[in-house]
C-alpha positions, 0 to 999 in steps of 0.5 A: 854870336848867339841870342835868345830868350835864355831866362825866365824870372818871374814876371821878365825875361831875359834876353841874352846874347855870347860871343867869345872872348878876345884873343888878348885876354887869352894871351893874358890868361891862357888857362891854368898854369901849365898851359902857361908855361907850355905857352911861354916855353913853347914861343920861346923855342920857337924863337931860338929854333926858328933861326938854328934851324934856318943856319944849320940846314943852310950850312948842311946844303952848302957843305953838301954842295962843295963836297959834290965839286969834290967828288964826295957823292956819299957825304953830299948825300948824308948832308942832304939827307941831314937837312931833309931831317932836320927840317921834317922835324922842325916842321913836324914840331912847328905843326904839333905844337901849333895845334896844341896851342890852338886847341888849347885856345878855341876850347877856352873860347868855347868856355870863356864867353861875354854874355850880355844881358838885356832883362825885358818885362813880360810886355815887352819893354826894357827895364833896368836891372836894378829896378827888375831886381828891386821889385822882385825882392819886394815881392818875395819878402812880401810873400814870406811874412809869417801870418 
């Protein structure tokens, strides 16, 4: 969160303070829509890969293993070097996209952040916005009559 004087009008200051925006706004609205869609696309995958994975490399082992009380030394191995590469690329996607995803997500935090405005005088007292404005209408159409 950050604050400071970050306006001057004429006769006031503003003083203001950011801070990023709530990761369930961003999960309503992610960005455009691709970045949408690759969202959406992406848990999905995750959800059906997640378990496939876990099964298939779990049938690799135990299919490895009955071929080693077999005596089938060369399927065992292709079997173990088939789970070993199923789960490098598994992780391997997992990780990209995760990343992806996160940076997606911190660059839109970084541009989509709540100020909070808390307009002052010059002397120091807090004024409503509504009558700060007022005055300085005034003042300028004042200012602007044609002699």
């Amino acid at each position: 969160m950050t604050t400071g004087d970050c306006c001057h009008l004429p006769g006031s200051l503003c003083d203001c303070s950011s801070s990023p925006a709530f990761s369930k706004v961003w999960l309503k609205d992610p960005g455009p829509r691709t970045e949408k869609r690759t969202l959406c696309c992406d848990m999905v995958c995750f959800l059906f890969i997640t378990p496939l994975a876990a099964i298939s490399g779990w049938l690799c082992l135990r299919g490895a293993q009955d071929h080693l009380q077999l005596h089938g030394r060369l399927e065992a191995m292709g079997l173990i070097a088939l789970t070993i590469a199923l789960f490098t690329i598994y992780v391997l996607w997992t990780l990209v996209s995760f990343r992806y995803h996160y940076q997606l997500y911190t660059e839109w935090r970084r541009t989509n952040q709540k100020v909070h405005l808390k307009i002052r005088d010059m002397e120091g007292t807090e004024a409503t916005q509504h009558s700060l404005l007022a005055a300085g209408f005034l003042k300028k159409v004042a200012e602007e009559t044609p002699v």
